[in-house]
C-alpha positions in Angstrom: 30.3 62.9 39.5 31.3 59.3 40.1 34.6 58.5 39.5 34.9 55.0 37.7 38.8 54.0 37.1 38.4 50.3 35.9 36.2 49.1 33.2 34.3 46.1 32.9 32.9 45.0 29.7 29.5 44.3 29.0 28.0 41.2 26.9 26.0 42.3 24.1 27.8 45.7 23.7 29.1 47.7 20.7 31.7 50.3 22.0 33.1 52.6 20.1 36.6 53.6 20.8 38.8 55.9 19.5 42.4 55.0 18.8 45.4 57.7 18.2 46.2 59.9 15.2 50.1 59.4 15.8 50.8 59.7 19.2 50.3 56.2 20.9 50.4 57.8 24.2 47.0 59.3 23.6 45.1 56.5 23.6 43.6 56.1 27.2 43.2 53.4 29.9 40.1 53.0 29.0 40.6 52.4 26.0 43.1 49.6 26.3 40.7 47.8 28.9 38.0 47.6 26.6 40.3 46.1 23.4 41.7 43.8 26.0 38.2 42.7 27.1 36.0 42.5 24.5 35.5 39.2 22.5 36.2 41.1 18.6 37.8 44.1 17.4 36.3 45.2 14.2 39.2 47.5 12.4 38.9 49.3 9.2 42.4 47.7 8.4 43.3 44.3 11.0 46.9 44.5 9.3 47.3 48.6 10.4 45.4 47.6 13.9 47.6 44.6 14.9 50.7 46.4 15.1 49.2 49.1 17.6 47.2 45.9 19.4 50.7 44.4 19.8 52.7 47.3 21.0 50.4 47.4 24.3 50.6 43.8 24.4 46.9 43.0 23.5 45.7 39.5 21.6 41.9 40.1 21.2 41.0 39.0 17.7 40.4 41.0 15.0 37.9 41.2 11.8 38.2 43.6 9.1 35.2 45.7 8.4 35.7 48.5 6.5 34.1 50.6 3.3 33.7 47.8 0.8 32.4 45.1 3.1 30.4 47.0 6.2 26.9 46.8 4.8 27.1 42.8 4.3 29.0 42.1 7.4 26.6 44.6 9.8 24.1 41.7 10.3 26.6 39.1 11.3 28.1 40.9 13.7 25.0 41.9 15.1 24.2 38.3 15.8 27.5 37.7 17.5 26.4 41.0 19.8 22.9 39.3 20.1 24.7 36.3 21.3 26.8 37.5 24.0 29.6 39.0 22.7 30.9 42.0 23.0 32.3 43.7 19.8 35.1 47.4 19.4 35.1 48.8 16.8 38.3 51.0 15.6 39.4 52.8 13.0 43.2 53.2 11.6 43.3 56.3 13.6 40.9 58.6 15.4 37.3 58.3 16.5 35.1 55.6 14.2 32.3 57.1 11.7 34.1 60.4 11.8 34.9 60.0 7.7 36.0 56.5 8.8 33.8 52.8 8.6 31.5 52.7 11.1 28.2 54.6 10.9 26.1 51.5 8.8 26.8 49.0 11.6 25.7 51.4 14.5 22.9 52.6 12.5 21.8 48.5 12.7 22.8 48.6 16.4 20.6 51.0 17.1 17.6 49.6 15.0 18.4 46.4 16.1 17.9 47.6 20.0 21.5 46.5 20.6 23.9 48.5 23.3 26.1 51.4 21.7 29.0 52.5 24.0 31.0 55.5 22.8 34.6 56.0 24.4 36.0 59.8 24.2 38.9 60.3 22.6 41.7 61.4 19.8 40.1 63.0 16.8 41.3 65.6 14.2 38.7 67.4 13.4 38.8 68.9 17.4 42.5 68.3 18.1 42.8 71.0 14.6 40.1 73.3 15.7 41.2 74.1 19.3 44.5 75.2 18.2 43.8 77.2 15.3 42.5 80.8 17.0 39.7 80.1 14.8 36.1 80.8 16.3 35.0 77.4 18.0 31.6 78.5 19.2 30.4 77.2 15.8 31.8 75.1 13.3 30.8 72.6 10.9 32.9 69.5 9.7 32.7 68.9 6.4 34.6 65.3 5.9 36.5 65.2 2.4 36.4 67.8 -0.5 35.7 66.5 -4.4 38.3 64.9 -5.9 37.8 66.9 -9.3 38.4 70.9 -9.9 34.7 71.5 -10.2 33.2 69.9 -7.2 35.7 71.8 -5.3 34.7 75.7 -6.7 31.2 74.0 -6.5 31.4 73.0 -2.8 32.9 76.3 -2.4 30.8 78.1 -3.8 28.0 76.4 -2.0 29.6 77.6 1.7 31.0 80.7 0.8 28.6 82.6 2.9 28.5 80.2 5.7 29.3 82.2 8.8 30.6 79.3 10.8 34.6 77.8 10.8 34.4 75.4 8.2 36.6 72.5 8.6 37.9 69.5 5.9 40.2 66.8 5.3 42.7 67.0 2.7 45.5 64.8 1.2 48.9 66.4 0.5 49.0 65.3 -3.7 45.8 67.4 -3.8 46.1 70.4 -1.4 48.0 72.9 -4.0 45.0 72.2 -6.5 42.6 72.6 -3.7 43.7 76.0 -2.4 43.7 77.3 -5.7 40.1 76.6 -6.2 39.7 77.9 -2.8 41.3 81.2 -3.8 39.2 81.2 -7.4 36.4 81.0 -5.2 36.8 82.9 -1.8 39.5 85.1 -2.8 43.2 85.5 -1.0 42.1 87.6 2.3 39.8 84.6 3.6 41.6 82.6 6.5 42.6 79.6 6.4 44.2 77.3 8.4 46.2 74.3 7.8 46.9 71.6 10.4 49.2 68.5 9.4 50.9 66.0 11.2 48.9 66.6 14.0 50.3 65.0 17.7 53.4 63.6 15.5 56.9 65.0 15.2 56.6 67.6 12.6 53.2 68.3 13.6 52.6 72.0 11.7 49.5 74.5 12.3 49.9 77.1 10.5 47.3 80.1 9.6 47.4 82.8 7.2 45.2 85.4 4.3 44.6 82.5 1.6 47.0 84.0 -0.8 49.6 84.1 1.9 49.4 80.4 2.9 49.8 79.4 -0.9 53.0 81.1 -0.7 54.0 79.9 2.6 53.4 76.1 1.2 55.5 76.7 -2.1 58.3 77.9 -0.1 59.1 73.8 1.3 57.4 70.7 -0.3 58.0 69.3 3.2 55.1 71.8 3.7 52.7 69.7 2.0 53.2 66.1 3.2 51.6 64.4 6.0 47.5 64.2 6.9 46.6 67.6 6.7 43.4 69.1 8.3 41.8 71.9 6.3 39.9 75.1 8.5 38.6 77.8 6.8 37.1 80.8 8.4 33.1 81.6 8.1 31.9 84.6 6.5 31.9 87.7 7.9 29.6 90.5 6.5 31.4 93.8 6.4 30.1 96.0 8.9 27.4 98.7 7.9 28.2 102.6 7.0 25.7 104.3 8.5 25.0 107.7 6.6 26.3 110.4 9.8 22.8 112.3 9.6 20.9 109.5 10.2 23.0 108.6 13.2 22.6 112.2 14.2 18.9 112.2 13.9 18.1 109.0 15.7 20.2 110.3 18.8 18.2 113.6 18.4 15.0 111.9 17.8 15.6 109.5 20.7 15.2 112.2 23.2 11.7 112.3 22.8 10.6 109.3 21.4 11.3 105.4 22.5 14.8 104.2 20.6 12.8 101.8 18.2 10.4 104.6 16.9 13.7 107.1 16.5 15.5 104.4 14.8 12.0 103.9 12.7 11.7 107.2 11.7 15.3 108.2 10.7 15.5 104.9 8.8 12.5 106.2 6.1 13.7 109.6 6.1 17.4 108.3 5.3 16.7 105.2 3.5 18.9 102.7 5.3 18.0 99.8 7.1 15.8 100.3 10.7 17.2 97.2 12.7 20.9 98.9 11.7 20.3 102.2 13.1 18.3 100.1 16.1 21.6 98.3 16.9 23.9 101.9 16.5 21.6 103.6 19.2 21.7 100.5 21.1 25.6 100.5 21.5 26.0 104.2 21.0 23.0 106.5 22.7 22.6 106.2 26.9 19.9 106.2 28.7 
């Protein structure tokens, strides 16, 4: 591993750098090099920008691209990249193109064989996942919910199966009506966390049964202010009763035949399902 503490910018470059959530110390040296450097800053909001540019002191210029002007813009600043400069792009708060401006002008970086360089950084999505004792190993971010009752139960509906942690973003006039589609739809024992405020003063993660983090939230509107960060737990299929004669049968079975075949034939003469009573012996019947 090389170990590179200064940072010098390259012409022609795009980088993409992540900017805090709420605490400024968590934007890194890195970071701040490059917005010192580079010849633009392209912020979803120059006015929101500008005051964390000049509370580290930095005077690089700024041009707004954001949701209503990115597709017209992408071009020109592609022609400034192709000219020279260099170009970071930021956000109001977090990493860029994670449900933030960002994703149509590296898409025509890319096509456009011009250099993309992505900084590490804050983002909500992870800083909400790796505190919330919900299963990391898979997850799937799922940006904003509907705005209307029935793209919710529909959207919940539509991952109500999904085994993995399931994680959205949420605005605090709409979270109540949210969670109760979420409990129409899922029902009150499913998991769910909620993460608000996250790296500020009343940063809040709290998890609980559905029905029980309804409660929790009615309890103090101060509750339900702030950014909030959704995470719902995935699915998790209820284990299998095996019928106790088949079990017994495939561990007498198994002492004269190969595990698979045992399991084979007490599955048929039990009618349950082969690769379960597979699995049982597996776990339960030594060698």
């Amino acid at each position: 591993m090389t170990d590179e503490t200064s940072t010098m910018v390259d012409v022609s470059t795009l980088y993409i750098v992540p900017t805090p959530i709420g605490n400024l110390g968590d934007i890194t040296q890195r970071a701040l090099e490059i917005l010192q450097q580079v010849d633009i800053i392209a912020a979803e909001d120059t006015r929101h920008t500008g005051r964390l540019l000049s509370h580290f002191g930095i005077t690089t210029r700024t041009f707004a691209l954001h949701d209503h002007n990115e597709q017209q813009k992408a071009d020109m600043l592609i022609e400034k990249l192709a000219s020279g400069q260099s170009i970071a792009l930021v956000s109001d708060a977090g990493t860029p193109l994670i449900s933030d401006p960002g994703y149509h002008l590296v898409t025509r970086c890319r096509q456009a064989g011009v250099k993309v360089v992505p900084l590490p950084g804050p983002c909500a999505v992870i800083t909400a996942l790796s505190a919330s004792g919900l299963p990391s190993d898979r997850f799937s971010f799922e940006g904003f919910l509907p705005p209307k009752s029935k793209g919710r139960r529909d959207k919940f509906t539509e991952i109500a199966a999904d085994p993995r942690t399931l994680i959205f973003y949420e605005s605090p006039h709409r979270i109540m009506d949210t969670l109760d589609d979420m409990l129409s739809v899922l029902g009150e024992a499913r998991q769910v966390v909620l993460a608000r405020e996250l790296t500020k003063t009343y940063e809040t993660i709290h998890g609980a049964p559905l029905g029980e983090l309804i409660e929790w939230l009615k309890e103090d509107s101060n509750r339900i202010r702030g950014e909030m960060v959704l995470l719902i737990a995935g699915h998790r299929a209820e284990k299998e009763d095996l019928p106790l004669e088949a079990t017994k049968a495939v561990s007498l079975l198994a002492k004269e035949l190969p595990l698979k075949k045992a399991a084979a034939i007490a599955a048929e003469l039990y009618s349950v399902k082969k690769n379960a009573l597979y699995k049982w012996g597996l776990e339960n019947i030594s060698e």
